[in-house]
N, C-alpha and C positions, 0 to 999 in steps of 0.2 A: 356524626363525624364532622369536625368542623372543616372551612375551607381551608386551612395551612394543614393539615394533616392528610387533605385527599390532595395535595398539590405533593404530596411526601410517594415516593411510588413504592406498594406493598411491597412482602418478599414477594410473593407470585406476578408483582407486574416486573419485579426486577428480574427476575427468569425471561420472563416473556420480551424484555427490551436486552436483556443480552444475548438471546437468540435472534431478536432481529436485525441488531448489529453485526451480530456474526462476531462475537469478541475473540474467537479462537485464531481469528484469519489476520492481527496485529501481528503472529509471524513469518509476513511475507513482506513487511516494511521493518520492523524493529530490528532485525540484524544489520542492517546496512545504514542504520542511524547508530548503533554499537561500532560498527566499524570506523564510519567514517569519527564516532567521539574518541574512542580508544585510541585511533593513528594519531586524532590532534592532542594526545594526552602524552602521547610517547613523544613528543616531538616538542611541547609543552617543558616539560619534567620530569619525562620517563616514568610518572606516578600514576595509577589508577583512581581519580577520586570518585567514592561513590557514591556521594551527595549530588554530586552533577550527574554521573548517572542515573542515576532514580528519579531525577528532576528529567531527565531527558524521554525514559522511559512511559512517567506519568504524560508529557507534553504528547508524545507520539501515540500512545492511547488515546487519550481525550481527545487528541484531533480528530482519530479516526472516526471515532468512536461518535463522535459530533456528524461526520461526512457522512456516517454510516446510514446517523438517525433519518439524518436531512431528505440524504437516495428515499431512502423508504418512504418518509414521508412524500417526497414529490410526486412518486413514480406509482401512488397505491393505485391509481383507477389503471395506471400501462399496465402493474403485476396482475391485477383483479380477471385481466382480459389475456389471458396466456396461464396458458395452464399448468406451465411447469412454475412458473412462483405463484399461483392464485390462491397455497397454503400459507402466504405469507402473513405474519401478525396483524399486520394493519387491515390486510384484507377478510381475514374469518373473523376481525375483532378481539380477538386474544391480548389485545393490546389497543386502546383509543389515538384516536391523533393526539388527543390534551397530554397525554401523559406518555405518548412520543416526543412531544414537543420538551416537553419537561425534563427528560434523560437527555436531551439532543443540548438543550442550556444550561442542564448541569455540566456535561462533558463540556461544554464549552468555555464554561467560567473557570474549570479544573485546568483546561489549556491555558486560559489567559493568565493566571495568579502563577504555574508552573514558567510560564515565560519569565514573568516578571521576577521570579524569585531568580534566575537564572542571570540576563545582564539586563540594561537597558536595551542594547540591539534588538534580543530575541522578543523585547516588548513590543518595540517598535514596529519589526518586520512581522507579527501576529497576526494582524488584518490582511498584509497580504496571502501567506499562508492557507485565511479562512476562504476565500474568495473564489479560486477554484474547485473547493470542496461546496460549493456551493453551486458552480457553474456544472459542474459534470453534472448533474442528473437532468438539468435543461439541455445537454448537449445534442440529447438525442432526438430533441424536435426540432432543430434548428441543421445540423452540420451531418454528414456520412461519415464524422474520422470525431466520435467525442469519446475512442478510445488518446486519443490527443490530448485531451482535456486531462482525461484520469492521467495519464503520464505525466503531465505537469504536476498536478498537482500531488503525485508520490514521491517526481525529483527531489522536491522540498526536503524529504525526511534525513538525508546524509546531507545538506547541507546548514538544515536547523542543529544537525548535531554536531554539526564542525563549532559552527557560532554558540553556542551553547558552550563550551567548553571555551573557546579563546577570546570571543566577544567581536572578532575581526572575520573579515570576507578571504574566502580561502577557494582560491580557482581547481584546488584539488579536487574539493568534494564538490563542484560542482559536476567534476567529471563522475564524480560516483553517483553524483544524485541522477545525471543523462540515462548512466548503465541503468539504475534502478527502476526511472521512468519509460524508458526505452522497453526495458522487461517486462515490467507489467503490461502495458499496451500491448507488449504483442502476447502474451497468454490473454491477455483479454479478446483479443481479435478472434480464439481459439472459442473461448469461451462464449462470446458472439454467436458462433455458428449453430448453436442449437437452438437458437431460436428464429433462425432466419425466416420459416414461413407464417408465422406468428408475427412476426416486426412488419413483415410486407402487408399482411392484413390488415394491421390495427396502425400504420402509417412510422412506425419507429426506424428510427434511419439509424446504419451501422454502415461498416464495410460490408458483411455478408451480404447483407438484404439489398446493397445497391450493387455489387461489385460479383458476388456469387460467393459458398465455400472456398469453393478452389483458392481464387486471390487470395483470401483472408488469410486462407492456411501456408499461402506463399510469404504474404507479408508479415508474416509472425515469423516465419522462420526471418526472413532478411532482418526482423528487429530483435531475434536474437543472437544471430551473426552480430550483429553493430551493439550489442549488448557486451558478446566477449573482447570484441575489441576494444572497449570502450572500460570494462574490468580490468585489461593487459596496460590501456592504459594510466590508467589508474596505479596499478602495481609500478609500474615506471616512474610515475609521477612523484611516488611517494617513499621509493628505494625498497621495496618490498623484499624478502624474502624467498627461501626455497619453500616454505609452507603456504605462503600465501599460493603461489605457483600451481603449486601441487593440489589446491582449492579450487583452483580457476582452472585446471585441466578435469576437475570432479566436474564443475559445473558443465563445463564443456559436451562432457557423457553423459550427465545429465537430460540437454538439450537434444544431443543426439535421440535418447533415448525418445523423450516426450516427440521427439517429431516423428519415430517409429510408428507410436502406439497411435497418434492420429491421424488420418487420410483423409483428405476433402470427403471420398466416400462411406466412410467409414468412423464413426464419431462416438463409436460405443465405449471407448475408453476416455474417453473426453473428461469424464471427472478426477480420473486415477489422472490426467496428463495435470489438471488442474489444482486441483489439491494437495495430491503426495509428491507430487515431483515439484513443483515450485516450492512449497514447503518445505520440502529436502534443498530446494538450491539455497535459499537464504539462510537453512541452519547450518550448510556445510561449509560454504565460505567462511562464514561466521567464523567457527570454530578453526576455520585453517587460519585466518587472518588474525585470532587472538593467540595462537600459536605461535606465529610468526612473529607479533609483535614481543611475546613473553621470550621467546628463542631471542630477539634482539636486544631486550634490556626494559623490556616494560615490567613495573615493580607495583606487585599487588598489594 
């Protein structure tokens, strides 16, 4: 096999690196890069163009998709030593660092050329973008709050999708990109908690592991509280609709619901709060707020 053909990743190493990315989990950011593209398209020329969407769609994968490789890679001797991720690719080998690294600057180059095809701005502002997705997996040797980190750098996704579509700075989506980053942070806080006696052991600093469950599961809710308000404002900002509304009261019970199923004490439904119910928040907005837009005069 020659060296340009093993630098090529099989189909079996291509399973194994989209499993380690987790490629399924781009629908807990890509709706609210949809939303915030959609609004600037109705506001635009009331016309959906799907060239720009697809260009947006590809940019927001490959970022991820790039963050994803990055976490894993950084983080393989912290997963190796916990044993709720010690099945992870890097760590049984199912996949090498070299040809981590490889999918990590493919997705990466796939971001940069998607920018570029889109405006000069989105070229421009690319490297900031990367930056954070890079700083988050150090976050957690250094700081108690590198759910912070990861919030910043999810805000991005509705506001790369405002500029994407008009090429100019829009204070709108920066208020979507807050809700969005706001949100993740605090399910991630949530997410946190199962590994608190593991992080304390092996030195990994979070909310839980310095602060205890309890907080963590407080401060998730207060950052989902300032998440609806923060989608309300949002809706205001941008004259929304009775469907958008009617999304943002789904989301609402949504919220409720996930802070039911999890108790400081109690963390057994911890994946169902983290997987199915935030993944139902980003599809249902979604779909209210392309409703909304269609109900107002957006032209497919």
């Amino acid at each position: 096999m020659s060296s340009a053909s093993a630098a090529i990743p099989q189909p079996g190493r291509t399973k194994a690196f989209l499993r380690l990315v987790m490629i399924e989990h781009s629908v807990f950011a890509l709706p609210f890069a949809y939303i915030a593209a959609l609004t600037a398209m109705f506001q635009l020329d009331r016309n959906i163009h799907w060239g720009r969407l697809l260009l947006v769609t590809v940019c927001m994968v490959g970022l991820r998709t790039f963050a994803m490789a990055v976490n894993r890679i950084i983080d393989r001797e912290i997963d190796a030593r916990n044993p709720r991720t010690a099945q992870r690719e890097l760590v049984t080998g199912a996949m090498s660092v070299r040809h981590a690294w490889t999918g990590a600057l493919i997705a990466l180059v796939v971001f940069l050329v998607s920018a570029a095809l889109l405006n000069p701005l989105c070229l421009a502002l690319a490297p900031v973008a990367v930056i954070p997705m890079v700083v988050y997996p150090y976050g957690k040797r250094f700081t108690n709050f590198p759910q912070a980190i990861l919030g910043l750098a999810q805000a991005m996704g509705p506001v790369g999708g405002w500029l994407a579509v008009t090429g100019t700075w829009s204070w709108d989506a920066v208020i979507l990109g807050l809700a969005v980053g706001v949100w993740i942070g605090g399910f991630d806080l949530i997410y946190a908690c199962q590994d608190v006696e593991t992080d304390r052991e092996t030195g990994v600093l979070s909310v839980p592991a310095r602060f205890g469950v309890p907080a963590a599961i407080r401060g998730a809710r207060v950052c989902h509280a300032v998440t609806t308000a923060l989608l309300a404002w949002y809706g205001v900002a941008t004259g929304a609709g009775a469907f958008y509304w009617l999304g943002l009261l789904i989301v609402a019970g949504a919220f409720v619901y996930e802070h039911t199923i999890v108790r400081p004490h109690d963390l057994s439904r911890l994946n169902r709060a983290f997987f199915s119910v935030n993944g139902f928040i980003g599809i249902a907005l979604f779909v209210c707020a392309l409703l909304d837009l269609l109900v107002r005069g957006l032209t497919v």
